[in-house]
MIDOSE-1310 file (N, C-alpha, C; in nm, 2 decimals, decimal comma, always signed):
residues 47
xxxx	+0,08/-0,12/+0,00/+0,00/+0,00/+0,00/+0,09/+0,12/+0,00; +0,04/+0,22/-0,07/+0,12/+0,35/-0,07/+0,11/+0,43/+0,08; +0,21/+0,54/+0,14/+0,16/+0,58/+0,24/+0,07/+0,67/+0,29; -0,01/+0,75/+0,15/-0,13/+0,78/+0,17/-0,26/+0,66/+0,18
xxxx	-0,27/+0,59/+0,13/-0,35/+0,45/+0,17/-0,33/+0,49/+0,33; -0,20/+0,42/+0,36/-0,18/+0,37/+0,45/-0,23/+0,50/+0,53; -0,21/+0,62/+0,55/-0,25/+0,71/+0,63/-0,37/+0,73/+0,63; -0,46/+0,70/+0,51/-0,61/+0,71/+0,52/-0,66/+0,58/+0,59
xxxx	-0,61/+0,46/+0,59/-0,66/+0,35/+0,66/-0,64/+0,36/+0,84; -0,54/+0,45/+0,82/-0,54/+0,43/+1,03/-0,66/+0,53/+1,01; -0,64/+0,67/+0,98/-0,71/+0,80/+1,01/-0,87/+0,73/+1,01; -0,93/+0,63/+0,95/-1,04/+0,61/+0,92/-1,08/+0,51/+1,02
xxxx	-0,98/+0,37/+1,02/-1,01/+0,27/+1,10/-0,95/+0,26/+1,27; -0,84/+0,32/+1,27/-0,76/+0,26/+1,37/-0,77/+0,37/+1,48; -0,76/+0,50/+1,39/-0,79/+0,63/+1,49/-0,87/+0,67/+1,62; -0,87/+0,61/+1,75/-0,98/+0,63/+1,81/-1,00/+0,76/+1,89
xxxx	-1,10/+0,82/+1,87/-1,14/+0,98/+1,90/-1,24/+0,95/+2,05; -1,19/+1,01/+2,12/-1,29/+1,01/+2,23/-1,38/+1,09/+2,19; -1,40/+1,19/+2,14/-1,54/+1,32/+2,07/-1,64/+1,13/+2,06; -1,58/+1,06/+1,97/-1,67/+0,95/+1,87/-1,70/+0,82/+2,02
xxxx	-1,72/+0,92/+2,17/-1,73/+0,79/+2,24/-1,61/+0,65/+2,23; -1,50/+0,71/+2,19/-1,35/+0,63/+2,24/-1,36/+0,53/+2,07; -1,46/+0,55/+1,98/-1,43/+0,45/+1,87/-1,37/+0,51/+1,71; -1,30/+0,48/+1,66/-1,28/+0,49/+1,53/-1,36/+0,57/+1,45
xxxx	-1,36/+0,63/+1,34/-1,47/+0,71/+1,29/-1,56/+0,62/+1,19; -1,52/+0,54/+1,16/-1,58/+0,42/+1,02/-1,65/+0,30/+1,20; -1,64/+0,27/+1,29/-1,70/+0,21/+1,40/-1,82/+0,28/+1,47; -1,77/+0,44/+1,46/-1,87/+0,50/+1,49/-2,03/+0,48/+1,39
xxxx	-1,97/+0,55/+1,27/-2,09/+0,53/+1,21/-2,18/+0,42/+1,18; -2,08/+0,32/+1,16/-2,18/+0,17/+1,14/-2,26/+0,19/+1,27; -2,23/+0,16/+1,42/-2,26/+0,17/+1,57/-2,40/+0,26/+1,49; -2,38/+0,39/+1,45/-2,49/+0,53/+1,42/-2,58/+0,42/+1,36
xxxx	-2,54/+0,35/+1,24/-2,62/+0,33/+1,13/-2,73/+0,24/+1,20; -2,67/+0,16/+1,25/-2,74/+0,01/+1,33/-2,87/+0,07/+1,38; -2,77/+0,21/+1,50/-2,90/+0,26/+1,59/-3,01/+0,29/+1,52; -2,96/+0,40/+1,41/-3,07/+0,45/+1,38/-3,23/+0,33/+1,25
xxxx	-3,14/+0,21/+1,23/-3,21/+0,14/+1,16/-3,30/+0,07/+1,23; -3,25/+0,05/+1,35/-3,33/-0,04/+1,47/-3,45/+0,05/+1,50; -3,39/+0,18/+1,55/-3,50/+0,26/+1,56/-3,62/+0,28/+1,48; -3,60/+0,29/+1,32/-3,65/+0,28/+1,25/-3,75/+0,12/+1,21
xxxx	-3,69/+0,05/+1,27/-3,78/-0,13/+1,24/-3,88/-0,11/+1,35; -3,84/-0,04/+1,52/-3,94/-0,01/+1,59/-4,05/+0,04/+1,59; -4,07/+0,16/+1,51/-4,13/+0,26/+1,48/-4,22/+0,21/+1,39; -4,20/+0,12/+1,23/-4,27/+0,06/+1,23/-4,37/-0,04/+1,29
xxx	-4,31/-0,14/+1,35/-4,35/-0,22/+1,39/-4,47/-0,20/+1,50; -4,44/-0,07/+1,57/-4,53/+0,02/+1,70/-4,63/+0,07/+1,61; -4,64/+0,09/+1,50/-4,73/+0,16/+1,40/-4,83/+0,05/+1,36
């Protein structure tokens, strides 16, 4: 891998930000995505 790759793969994956609750920024959002889909199957399903 070149060492831009390489510096976009920590920055994205390995990086952990306490702002992001101590996880990675690509951890975070999946974690976001999950919540917010779950939410959304609830909401149905209460409907």
């Amino acid at each position: 891998m070149s060492v831009k790759l390489n510096c976009i793969e920590y920055y994205n994956h390995k990086r952990i930000k306490e702002k992001l609750k101590g996880l990675s920024s690509v951890r975070y959002r999946i974690q976001s995505f999950i919540a917010a889909s779950t939410i959304s199957h609830l909401r149905v399903i209460i409907q």
